[in-house]
BADREN-993870 format. One record per residue (C-alpha): y, z, x; residue in one letter. Coordinates in pm, whole numbers, plus 50000, padded with zeros to 5 digits. Each point is the difference from the previous one (the first is absolute). Layout:
N
[node [Y, Z, X], "A"]
...
% end
This chain:
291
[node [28537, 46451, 43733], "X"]
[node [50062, 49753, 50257], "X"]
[node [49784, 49861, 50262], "X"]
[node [50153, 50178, 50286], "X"]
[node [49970, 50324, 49831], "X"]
[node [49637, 49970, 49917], "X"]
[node [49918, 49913, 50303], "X"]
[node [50171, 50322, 50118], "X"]
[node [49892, 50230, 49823], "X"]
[node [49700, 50242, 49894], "X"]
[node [49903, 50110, 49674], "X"]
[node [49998, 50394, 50004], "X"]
[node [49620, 50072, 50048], "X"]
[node [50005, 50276, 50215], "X"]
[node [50298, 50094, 50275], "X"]
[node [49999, 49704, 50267], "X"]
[node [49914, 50087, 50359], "X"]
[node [50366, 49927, 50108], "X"]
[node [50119, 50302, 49742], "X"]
[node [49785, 50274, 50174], "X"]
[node [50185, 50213, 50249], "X"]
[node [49925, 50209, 50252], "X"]
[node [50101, 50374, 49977], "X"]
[node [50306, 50111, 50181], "X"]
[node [50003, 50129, 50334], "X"]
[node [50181, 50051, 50290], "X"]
[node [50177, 50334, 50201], "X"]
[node [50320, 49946, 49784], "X"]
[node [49820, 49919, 49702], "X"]
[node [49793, 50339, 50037], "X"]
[node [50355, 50203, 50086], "X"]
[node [50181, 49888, 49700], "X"]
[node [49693, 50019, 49733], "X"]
[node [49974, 50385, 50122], "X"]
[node [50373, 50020, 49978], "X"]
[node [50042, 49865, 49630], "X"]
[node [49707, 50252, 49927], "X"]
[node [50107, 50310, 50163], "X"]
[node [50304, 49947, 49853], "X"]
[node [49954, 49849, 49660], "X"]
[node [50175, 49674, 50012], "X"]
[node [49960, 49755, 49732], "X"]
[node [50002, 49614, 50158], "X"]
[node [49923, 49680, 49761], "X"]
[node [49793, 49967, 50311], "X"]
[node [49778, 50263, 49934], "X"]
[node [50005, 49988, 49630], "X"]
[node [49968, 49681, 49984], "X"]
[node [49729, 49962, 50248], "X"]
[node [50154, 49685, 50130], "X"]
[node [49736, 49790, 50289], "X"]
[node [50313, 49973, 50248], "X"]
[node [50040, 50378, 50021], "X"]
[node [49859, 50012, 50306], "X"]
[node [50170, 49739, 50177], "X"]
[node [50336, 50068, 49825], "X"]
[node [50049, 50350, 50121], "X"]
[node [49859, 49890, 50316], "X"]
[node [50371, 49807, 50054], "X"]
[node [50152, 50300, 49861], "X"]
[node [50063, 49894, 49620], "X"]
[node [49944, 50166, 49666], "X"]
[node [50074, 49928, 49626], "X"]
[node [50133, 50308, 49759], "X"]
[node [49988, 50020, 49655], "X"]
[node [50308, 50167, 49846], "X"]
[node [50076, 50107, 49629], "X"]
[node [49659, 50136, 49856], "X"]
[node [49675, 49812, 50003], "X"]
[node [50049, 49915, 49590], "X"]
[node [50155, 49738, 49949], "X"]
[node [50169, 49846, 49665], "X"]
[node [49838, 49647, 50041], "X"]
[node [49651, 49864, 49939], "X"]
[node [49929, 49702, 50266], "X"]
[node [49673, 49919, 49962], "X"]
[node [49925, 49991, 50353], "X"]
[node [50120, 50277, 50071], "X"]
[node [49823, 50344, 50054], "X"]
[node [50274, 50244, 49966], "X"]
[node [49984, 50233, 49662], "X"]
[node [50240, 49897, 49708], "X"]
[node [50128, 50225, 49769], "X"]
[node [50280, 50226, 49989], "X"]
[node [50118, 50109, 50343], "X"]
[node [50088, 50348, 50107], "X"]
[node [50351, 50097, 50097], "X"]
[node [50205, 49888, 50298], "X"]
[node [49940, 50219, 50306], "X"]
[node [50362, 50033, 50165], "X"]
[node [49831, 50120, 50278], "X"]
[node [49798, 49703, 50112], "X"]
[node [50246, 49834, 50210], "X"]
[node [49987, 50259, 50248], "X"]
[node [49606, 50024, 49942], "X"]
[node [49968, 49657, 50108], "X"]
[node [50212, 49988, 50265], "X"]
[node [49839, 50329, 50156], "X"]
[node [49659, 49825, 49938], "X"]
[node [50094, 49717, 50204], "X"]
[node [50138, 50210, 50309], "X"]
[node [49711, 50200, 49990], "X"]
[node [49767, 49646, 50020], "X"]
[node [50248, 49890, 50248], "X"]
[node [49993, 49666, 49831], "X"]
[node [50221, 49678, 50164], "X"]
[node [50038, 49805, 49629], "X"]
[node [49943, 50124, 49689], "X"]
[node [49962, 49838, 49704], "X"]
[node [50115, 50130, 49660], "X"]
[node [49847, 49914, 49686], "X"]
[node [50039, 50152, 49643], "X"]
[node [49835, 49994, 49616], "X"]
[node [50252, 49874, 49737], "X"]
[node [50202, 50256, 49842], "X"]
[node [50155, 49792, 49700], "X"]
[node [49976, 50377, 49809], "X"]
[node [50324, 50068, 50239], "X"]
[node [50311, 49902, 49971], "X"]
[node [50072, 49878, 50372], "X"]
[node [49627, 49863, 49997], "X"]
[node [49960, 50249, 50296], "X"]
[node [50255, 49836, 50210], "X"]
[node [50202, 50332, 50092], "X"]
[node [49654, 50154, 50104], "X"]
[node [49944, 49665, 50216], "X"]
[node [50388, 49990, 50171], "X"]
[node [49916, 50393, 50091], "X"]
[node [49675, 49928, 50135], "X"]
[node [50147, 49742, 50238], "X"]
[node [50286, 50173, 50111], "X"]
[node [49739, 50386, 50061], "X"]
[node [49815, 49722, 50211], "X"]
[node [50266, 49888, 50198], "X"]
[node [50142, 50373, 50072], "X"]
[node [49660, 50111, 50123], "X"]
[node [49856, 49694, 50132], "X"]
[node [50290, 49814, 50152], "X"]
[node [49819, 49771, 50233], "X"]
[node [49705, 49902, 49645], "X"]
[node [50102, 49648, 49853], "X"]
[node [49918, 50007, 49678], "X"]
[node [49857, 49745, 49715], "X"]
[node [50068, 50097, 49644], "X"]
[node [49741, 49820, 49772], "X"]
[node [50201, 50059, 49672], "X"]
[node [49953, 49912, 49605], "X"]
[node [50169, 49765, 49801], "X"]
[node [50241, 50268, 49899], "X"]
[node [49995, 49806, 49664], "X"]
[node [50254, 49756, 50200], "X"]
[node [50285, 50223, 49954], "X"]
[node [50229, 49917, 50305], "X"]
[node [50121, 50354, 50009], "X"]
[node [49671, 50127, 50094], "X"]
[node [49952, 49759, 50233], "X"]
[node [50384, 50037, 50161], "X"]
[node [49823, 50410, 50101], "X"]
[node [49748, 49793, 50160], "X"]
[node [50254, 49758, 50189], "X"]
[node [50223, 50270, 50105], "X"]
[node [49782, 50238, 50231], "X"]
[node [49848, 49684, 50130], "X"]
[node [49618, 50011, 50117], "X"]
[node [49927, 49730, 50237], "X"]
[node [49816, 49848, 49757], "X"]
[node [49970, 49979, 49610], "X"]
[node [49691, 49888, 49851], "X"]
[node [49920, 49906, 49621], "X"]
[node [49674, 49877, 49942], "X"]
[node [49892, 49696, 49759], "X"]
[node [49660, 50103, 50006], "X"]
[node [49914, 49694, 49794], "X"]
[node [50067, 49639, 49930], "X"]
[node [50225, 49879, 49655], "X"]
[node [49732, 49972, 49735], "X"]
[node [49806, 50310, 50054], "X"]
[node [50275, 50205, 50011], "X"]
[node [50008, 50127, 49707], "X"]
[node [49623, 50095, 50028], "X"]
[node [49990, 50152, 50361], "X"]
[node [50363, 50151, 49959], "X"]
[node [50059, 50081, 49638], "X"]
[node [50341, 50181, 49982], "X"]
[node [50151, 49776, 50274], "X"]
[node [50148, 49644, 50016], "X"]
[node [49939, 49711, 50305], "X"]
[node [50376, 49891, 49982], "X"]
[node [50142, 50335, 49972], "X"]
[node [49807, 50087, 50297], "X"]
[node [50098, 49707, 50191], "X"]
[node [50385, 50059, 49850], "X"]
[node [49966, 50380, 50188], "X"]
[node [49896, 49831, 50331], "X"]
[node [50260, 49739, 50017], "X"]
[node [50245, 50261, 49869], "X"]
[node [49918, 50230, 50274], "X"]
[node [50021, 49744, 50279], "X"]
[node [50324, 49832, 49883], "X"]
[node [50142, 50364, 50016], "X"]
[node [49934, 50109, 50297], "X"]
[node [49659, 50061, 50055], "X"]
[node [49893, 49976, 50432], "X"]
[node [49644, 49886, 49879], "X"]
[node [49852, 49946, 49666], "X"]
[node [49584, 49972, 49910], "X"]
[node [49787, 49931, 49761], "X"]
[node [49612, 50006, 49967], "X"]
[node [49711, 49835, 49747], "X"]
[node [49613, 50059, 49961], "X"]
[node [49793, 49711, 49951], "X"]
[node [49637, 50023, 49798], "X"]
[node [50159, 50013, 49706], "X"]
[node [49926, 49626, 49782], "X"]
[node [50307, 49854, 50199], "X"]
[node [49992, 49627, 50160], "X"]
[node [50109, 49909, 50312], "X"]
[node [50295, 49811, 49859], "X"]
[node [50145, 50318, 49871], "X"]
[node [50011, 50221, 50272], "X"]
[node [50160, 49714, 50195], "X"]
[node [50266, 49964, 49715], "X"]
[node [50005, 50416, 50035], "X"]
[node [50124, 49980, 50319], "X"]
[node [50210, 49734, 49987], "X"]
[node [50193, 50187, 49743], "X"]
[node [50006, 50303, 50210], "X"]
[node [50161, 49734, 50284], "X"]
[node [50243, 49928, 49752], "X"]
[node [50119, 50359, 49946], "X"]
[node [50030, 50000, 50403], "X"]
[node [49683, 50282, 50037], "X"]
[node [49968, 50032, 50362], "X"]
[node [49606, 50182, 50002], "X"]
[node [49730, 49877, 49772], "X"]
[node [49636, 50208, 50033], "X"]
[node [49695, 49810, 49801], "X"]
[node [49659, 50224, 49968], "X"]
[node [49667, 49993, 49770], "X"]
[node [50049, 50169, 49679], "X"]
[node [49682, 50327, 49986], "X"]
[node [49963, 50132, 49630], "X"]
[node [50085, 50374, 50050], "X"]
[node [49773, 50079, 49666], "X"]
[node [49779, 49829, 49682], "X"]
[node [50395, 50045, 49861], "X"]
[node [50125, 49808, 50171], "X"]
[node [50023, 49599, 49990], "X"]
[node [49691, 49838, 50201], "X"]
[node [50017, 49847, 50308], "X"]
[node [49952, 49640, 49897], "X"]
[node [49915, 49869, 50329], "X"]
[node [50013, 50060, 50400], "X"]
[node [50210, 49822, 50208], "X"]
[node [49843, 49809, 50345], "X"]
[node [50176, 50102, 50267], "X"]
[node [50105, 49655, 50130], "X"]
[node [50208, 49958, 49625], "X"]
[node [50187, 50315, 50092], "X"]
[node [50067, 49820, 50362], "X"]
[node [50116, 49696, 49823], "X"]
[node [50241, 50197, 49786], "X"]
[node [50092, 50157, 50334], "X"]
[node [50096, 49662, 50125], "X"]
[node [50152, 49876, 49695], "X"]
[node [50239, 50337, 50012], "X"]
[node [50172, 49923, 50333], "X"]
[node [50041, 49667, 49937], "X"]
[node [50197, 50078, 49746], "X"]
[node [50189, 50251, 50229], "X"]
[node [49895, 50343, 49920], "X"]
[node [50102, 50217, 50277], "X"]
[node [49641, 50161, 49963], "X"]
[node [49675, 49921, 49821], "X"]
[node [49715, 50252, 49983], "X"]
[node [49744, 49843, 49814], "X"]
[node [49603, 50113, 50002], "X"]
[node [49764, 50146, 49784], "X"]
[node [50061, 50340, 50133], "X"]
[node [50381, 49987, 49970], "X"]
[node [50218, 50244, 49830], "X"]
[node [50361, 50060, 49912], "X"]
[node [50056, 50222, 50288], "X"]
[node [49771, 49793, 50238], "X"]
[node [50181, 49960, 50362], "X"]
[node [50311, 50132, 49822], "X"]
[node [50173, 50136, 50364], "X"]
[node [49999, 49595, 50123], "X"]
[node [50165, 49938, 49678], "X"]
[node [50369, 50115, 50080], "X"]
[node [50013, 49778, 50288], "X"]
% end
């Protein structure tokens, strides 16, 4: 590891101060938490029990999980079950979209498991979703934080044509521990998805990586350089947390002045927006994102 790196970083003996997080609060906090539990709403917020929660639907923004909770990869960061998944639910468009008028939410962000056990990877489901969305929620911009779809441009032309204000495909991981952190998937096909979806069309394209994982400086810079190159407008850089003994360890904890410098680094190189922090998730500050 290089100097710069050491020097930056904090081997994993116990969660770091700069990791601990207060517990949501706040008047609109309280309102929607009784309103996702009176009325049964399932948010990657919630489930996920993500530390921005709080401050998130504060500025009136929530992540949704469509297409099951199984899903037919086995990242191994990744806490969602794998295994076979159950069948589609045509009716979950219209679920989601009724969730999100009922949480009165301003953006939304869309996420999914992988579905390679279907034969449109899902896509249909994720077109509908958008398009229930819009009908109900006319004035909600949306992010859609989609797979890899395998890199099959039809897929990814459903995608294109209801047009979310932003697409997101996350990296999660730099070049040589790809294969490791994200066994079924593939860097350059993931980098080949964003720069296909910006070249066709795309309003704003994103991308995200977690750090803590055995990578050196050198290669998340060359990580986002390549993401430059396939024209990603949005790059979001957090601390990688071991969901389980499963899963791989957290190899080390990131200072918070390296995440600043990669901060830096990022806008130099003329990302339109750079969220980088130990804290930092996919969805974090999503509703600046479209702008």
């Amino acid at each position: 590891m290089s100097t710069s790196v050491a020097e930056n970083v904090q081997p994993p003996k116990g969660k770091p101060k700069w990791l601990r997080v207060k517990l949501p609060t706040g008047k609109k906090y309280t309102q929607l938490r009784g309103l996702v539990d009176k009325y049964d709403l399932h948010t990657i917020c919630t489930s996920g029990s993500c530390p921005n929660m709080g401050e998130c639907w504060g500025e009136g923004t929530a992540t949704f999980m469509i297409l099951g909770n199984i899903c037919t990869r086995s990242c191994g960061f990744c806490g969602v079950k794998t295994g076979r998944p159950e069948s589609v639910d045509w009716a979950e468009p219209e679920k989601v979209a009724r969730s999100i008028k009922i949480m009165n939410i301003k953006h939304a962000v869309l996420t999914s498991v992988d579905r390679d056990d279907l034969k449109d990877m899902g896509s249909i489901i994720w077109a509908e979703t958008v398009k229930a969305v819009r009908r109900m929620n006319p004035e909600t911009t949306l992010e859609t934080l989609i797979p890899d779809f395998q890199g099959i441009e039809s897929h990814l032309d459903r995608i294109l044509e209801v047009a979310p204000e932003v697409i997101s495909h996350n990296m999660e991981t730099v070049k040589r521990l790809t294969r490791e952190v994200r066994i079924q998937a593939k860097y350059e096909r993931s980098l080949e998805v964003l720069n296909y979806l910006k070249k066709n069309g795309a309003n704003r394209t994103k991308s995200g990586i977690m750090l803590g994982l055995g990578e050196e400086e050198h290669e998340v810079i060359t990580t986002m350089e390549d993401l430059r190159r396939a024209d990603v407008d949005v790059v979001t850089i957090g601390q990688y947390l071991q969901p389980s003994k499963k899963h791989l360890p957290v190899k080390q904890f990131i200072l918070p002045e390296q995440f600043k410098k990669y901060e830096e680094i990022g806008l130099e190189m003329g990302f339109r927006h750079v969220e980088s922090g130990a804290l930092v998730r996919s969805s974090y500050k999503a509703h600046k994102h479209i702008h």
